[in-house]
C-alpha positions as CSV (number, residue, x, y, z in Angstrom):
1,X,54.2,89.2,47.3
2,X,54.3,88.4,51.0
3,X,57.5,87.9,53.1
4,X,58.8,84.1,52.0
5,X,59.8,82.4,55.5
6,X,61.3,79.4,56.2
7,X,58.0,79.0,59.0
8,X,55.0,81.6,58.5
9,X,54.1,81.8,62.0
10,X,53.0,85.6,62.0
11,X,50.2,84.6,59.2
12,X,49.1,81.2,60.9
13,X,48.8,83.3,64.0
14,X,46.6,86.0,62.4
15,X,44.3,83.3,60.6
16,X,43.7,81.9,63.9
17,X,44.1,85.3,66.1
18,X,41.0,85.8,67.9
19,X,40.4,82.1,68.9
20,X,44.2,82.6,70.1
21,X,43.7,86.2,72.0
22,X,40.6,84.7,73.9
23,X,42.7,81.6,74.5
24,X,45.5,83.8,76.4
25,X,43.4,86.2,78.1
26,X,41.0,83.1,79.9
27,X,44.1,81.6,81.5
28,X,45.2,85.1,82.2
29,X,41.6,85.8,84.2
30,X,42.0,82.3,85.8
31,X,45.6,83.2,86.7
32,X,46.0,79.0,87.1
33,X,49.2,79.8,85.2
34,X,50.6,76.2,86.0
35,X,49.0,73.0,85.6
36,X,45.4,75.3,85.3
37,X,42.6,74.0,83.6
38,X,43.9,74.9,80.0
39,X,46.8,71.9,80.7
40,X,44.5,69.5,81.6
41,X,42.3,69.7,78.9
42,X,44.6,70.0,76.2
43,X,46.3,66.6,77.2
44,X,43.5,65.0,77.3
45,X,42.5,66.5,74.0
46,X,46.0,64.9,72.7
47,X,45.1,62.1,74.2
48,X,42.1,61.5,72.0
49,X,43.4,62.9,68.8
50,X,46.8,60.4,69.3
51,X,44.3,57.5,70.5
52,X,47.5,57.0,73.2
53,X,45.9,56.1,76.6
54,X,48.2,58.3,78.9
55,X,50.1,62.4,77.4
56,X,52.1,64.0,79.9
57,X,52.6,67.3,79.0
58,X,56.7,68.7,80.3
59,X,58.7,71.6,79.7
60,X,60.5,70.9,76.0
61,X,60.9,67.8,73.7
62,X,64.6,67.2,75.0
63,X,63.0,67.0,78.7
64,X,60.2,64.5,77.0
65,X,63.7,62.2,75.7
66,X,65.5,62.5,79.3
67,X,61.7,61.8,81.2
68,X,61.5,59.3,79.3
69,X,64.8,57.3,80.0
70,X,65.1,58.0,83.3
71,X,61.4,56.9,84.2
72,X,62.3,53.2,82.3
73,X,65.2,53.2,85.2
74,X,68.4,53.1,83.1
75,X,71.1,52.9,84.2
76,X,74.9,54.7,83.3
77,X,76.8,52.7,81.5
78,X,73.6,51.3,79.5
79,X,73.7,52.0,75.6
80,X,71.2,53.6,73.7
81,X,71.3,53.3,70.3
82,X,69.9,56.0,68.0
83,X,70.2,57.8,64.4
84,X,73.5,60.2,63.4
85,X,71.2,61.7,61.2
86,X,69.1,64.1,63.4
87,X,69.2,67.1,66.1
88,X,71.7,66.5,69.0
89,X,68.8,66.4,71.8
90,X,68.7,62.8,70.7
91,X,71.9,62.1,71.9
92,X,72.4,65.4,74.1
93,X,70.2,62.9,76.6
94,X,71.8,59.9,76.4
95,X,75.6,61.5,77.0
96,X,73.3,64.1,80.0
97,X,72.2,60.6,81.9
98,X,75.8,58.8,82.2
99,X,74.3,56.7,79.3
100,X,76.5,55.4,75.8
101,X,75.0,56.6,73.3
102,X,75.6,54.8,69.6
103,X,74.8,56.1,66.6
104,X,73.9,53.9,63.5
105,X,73.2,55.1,59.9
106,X,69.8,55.8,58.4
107,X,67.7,54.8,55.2
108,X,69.1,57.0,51.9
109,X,65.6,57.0,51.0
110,X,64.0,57.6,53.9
111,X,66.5,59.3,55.8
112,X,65.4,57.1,58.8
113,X,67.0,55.1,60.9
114,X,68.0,51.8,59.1
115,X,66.9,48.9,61.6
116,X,69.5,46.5,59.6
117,X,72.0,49.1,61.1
118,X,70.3,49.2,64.5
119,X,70.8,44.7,64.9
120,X,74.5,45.1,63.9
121,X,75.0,47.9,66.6
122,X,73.0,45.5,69.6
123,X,75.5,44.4,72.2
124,X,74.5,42.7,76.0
125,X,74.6,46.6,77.1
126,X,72.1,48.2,74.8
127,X,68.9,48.8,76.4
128,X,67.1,51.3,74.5
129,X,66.3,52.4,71.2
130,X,65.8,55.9,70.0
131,X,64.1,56.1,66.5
132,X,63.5,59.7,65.4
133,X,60.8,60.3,62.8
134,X,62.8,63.0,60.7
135,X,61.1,65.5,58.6
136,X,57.8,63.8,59.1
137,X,57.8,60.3,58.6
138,X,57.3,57.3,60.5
139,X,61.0,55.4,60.6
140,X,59.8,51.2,60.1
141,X,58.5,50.5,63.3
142,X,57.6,46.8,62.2
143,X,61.2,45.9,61.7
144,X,62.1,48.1,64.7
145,X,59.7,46.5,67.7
146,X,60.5,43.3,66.4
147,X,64.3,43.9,67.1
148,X,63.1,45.6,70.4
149,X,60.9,42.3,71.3
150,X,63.9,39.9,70.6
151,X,66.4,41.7,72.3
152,X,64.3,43.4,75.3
153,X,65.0,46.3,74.4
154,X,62.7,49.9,75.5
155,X,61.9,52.0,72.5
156,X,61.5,55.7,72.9
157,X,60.4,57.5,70.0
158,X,61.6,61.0,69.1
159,X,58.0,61.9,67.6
160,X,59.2,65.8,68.0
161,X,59.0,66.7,63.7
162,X,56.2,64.2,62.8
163,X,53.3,64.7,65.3
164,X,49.8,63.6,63.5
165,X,52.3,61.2,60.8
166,X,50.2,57.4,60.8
167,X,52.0,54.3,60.6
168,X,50.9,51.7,58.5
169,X,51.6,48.2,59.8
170,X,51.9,45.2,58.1
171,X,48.8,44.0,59.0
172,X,47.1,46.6,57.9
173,X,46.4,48.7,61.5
174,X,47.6,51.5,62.2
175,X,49.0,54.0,65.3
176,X,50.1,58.0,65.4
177,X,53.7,58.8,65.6
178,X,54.8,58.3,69.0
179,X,51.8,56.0,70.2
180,X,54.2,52.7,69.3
181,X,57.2,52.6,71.3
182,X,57.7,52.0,75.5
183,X,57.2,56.0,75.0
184,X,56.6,58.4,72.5
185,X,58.4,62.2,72.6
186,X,57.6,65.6,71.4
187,X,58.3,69.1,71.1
188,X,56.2,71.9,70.7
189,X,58.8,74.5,70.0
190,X,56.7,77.6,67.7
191,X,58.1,76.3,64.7
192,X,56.7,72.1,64.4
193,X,54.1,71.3,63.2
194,X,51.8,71.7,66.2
195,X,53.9,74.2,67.9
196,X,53.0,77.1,70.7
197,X,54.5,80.4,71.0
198,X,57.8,79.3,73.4
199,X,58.9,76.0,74.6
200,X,57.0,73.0,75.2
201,X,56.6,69.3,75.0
202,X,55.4,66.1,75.8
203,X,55.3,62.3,76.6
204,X,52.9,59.8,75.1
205,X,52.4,56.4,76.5
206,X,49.8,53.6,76.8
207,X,51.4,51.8,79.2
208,X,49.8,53.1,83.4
209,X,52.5,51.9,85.2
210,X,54.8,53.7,83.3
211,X,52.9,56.9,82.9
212,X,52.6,57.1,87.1
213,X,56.4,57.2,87.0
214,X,56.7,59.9,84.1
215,X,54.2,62.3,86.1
216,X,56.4,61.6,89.3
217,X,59.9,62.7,87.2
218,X,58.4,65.8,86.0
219,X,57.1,66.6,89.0
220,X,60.8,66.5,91.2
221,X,60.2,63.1,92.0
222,X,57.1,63.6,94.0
223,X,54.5,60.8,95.0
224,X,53.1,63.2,97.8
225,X,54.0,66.8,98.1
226,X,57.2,67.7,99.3
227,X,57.9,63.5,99.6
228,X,60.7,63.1,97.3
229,X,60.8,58.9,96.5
230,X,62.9,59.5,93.3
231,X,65.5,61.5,91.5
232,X,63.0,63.9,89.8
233,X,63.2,66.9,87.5
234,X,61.0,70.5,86.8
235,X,59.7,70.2,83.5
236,X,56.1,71.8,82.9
237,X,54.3,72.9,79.9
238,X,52.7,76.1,80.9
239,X,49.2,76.7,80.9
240,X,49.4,79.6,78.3
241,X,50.9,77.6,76.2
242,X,49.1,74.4,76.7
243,X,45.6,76.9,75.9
244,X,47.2,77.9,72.5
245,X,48.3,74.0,71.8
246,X,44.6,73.2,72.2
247,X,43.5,76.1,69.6
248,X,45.8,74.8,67.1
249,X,45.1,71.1,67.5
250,X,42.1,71.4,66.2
251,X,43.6,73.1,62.9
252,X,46.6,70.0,62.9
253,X,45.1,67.4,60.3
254,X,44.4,70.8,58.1
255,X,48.0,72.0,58.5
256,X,49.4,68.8,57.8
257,X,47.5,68.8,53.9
258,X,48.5,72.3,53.5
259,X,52.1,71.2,54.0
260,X,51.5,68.4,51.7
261,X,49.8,70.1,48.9
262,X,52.9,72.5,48.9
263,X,55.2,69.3,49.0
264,X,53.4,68.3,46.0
265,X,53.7,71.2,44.0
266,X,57.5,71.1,44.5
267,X,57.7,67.3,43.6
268,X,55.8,68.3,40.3
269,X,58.4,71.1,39.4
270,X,61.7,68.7,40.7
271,X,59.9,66.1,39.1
272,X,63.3,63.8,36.8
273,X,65.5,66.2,37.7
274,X,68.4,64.2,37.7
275,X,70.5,66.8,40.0
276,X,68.1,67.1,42.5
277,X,65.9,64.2,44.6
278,X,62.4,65.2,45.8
279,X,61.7,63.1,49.1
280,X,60.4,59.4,49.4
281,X,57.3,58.6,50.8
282,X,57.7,55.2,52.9
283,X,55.0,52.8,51.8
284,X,54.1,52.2,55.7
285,X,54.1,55.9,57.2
286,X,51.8,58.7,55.9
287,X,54.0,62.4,56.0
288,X,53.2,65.7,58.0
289,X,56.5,67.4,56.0
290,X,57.6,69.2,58.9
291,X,61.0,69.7,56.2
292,X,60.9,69.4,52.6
293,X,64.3,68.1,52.2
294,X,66.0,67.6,48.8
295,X,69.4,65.5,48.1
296,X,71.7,67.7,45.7
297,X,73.7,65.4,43.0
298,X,76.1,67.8,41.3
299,X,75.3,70.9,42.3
300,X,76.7,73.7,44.9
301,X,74.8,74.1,47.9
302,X,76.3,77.0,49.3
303,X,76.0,78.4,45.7
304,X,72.3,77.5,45.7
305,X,71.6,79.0,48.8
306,X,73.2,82.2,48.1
307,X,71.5,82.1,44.7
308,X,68.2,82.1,46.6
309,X,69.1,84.4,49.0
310,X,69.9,86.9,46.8
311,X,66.0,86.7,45.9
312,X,65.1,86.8,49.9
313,X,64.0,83.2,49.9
314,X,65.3,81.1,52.9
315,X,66.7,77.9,52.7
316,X,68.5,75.7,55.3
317,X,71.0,72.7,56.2
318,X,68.6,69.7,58.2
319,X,71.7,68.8,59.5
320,X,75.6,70.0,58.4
321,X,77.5,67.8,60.7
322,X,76.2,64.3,62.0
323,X,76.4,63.0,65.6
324,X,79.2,61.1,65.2
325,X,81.1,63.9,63.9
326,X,80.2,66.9,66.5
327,X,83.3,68.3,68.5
328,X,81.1,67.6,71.7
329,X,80.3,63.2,71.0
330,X,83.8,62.5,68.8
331,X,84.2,59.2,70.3
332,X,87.0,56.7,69.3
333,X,84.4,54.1,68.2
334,X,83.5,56.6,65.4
335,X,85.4,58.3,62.5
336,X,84.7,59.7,59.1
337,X,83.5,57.4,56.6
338,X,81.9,55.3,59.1
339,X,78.4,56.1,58.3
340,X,77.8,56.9,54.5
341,X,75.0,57.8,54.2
342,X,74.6,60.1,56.6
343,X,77.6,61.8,55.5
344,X,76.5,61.8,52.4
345,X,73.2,63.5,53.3
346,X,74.9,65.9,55.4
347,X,77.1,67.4,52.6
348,X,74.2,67.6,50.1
349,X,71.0,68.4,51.5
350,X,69.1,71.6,51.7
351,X,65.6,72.5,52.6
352,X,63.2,74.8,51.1
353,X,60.2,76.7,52.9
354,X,57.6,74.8,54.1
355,X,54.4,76.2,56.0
356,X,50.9,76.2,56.0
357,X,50.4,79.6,54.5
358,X,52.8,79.2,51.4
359,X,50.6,80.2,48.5
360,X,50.9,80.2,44.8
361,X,53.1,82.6,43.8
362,X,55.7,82.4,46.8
363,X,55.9,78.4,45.6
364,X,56.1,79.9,41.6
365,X,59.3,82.1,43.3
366,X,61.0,78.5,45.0
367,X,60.8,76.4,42.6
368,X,61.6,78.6,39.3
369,X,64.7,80.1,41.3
370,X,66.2,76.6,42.4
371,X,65.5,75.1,38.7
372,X,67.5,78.4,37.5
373,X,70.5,77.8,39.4
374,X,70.4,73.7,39.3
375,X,69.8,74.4,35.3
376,X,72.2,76.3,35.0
């Protein structure tokens, strides 16, 4: 049996190798090494395959979230609400900027931002909202633009684990992760979804105005070279990297249904466990599983992990301490118990592997291991 990772990126990269080598080696003959040809035709590549009018590649997805808010002009002192449930880049910006953040508590089924939480955190300072598609679902971007239109508020979406993920309106349309908000944000560190092999990100948008002012912030404010008209910053998705992105693009829609058909073959074995929750599938979001995240009832998770370990399968915490809890953001506004069910989530989920080159007996390994120790 092969090597069971939490990412496979060595065998994704070998399915794909030659188209990947010739990739590297044309920019490498071009030497246009920054913003070559190989940038420019991967965003608009994006572009298409998002349907967004405007992608501006940049440097990582924590520079796509700071771009982002300090191309919509905030200002310190504004708040910006977003989820306690999630990486710190979403807030790492906010605090970077001079900005407030607040943190609200998610969905326990979704794991999402809760919107009803989002209203009762709204004060005449909050400007932004920051809804973060976790694991690889849409959060409910109905509820959420409605609350944005009635309280003029921008909405920046952290897009970074749930590139390719539809939303289902309520009327029936629907938009790519990232594609609803003011701005949508990514990452394309080597382990998401779509992911190259270092850092990388990008900004979606469909609105022109804005997207002139997002090109002008990753660029050190220029408007003409060496003319400096705004506070700027250097954030730039090389053109290596933006020449594998486009080979893998074209694989994305296929990775996403391998994740899913391995998502579906751990559902099956979970399936009326009562010590273990599988995850939800929101009615208005299709999912890209960039985790496969399960909810522990009754059992020890370091136990687990060590149990699984011990049979070299990886598993991980998606996220041990939440926002409001992290030594760098305490904040007397905040204290334990707070936020419920984020705390709640924090002390008792785990994630398994989840790849697009899991096969049949590696999944055979995960689940029988996990029912040994939960059945115990």
């Amino acid at each position: 049996m092969k090597k069971i990772n939490m990412v496979d990126l060595k065998s994704q990269y070998e399915n794909i190798k030659g188209e990947i080598d010739t990739a590297i080696h044309e920019v490498i003959d071009s030497t246009a090494f920054i913003n070559g040809p190989a940038v420019q035709q991967f965003q608009k590549d994006l572009e298409a395959f998002l349907g967004v009018k405007h992608v501006i590649p940049c440097g990582n997805g924590t520079d796509a979230l700071q771009v982002s808010m300090m191309a919509l002009g905030l200002k310190p002192g504004d708040e910006v609400i977003t989820t306690s449930f999630t990486f710190i880049a979403s807030a790492e910006v906010i605090a970077l900027l001079g900005y407030t953040p607040v943190v609200v508590d998610v969905d326990p089924e979704t794991f999402n931002i809760a919107p009803k939480a989002i209203e009762r955190a709204i004060t005449p300072k909050t400007k932004a909202v920051v809804p973060v598609h976790l694991f690889g679902q849409c959060a409910d971007m109905d509820a959420i633009m409605d609350l944005a239109k009635k309280h003029n508020l921008f909405v920046i979406e952290d897009a970074c684990q749930a590139i390719g993920a539809e939303y289902i309106f309520k009327d029936g349309t629907t938009k790519k992760a990232g594609t609803i908000g003011n701005t949508g944000c990514t990452s394309f560190f080597p382990s998401k979804n779509l992911g190259c092999y270092g850092d990388g990100g990008a900004i979606f948008t469909n609105d022109d105005d804005l997207a002139k002012q997002l090109r002008v912030v990753v660029n050190h404010g220029m408007t003409v070279r060496y003319y400096h008209d705004f506070i700027g910053v250097n954030s730039r998705l090389d053109s290596i990297q933006a020449a594998i992105l486009k080979v893998k693009l074209k694989y994305l829609n296929e990775y996403a249904a391998k994740r899913n058909q391995a998502a579906a073959y751990y559902d099956k074995a979970f399936a009326n466990n009562p010590k273990l929750k599988t995850p939800v599938r929101f009615k208005n979001s299709t999912h890209v599983f960039h985790q496969y995240t399960l909810v522990l009832n009754g059992v020890d998770r370091a136990g687990l992990i060590a149990h699984l370990n011990s049979k070299n399968i990886p598993a991980m915490i998606y996220y041990p301490v939440p926002l409001h809890m992290q030594k760098a953001y305490l904040d007397p506004r905040y204290k334990e118990g707070d936020f419920p069910v984020t705390e709640h989530l924090c002390k008792n989920v785990v994630s398994l592997p989840m790849h697009t080159e899991l096969d049949q007996e590696q999944l055979e390994l995960i689940t029988s291991s996990v029912l040994e120790f939960v059945n115990r």
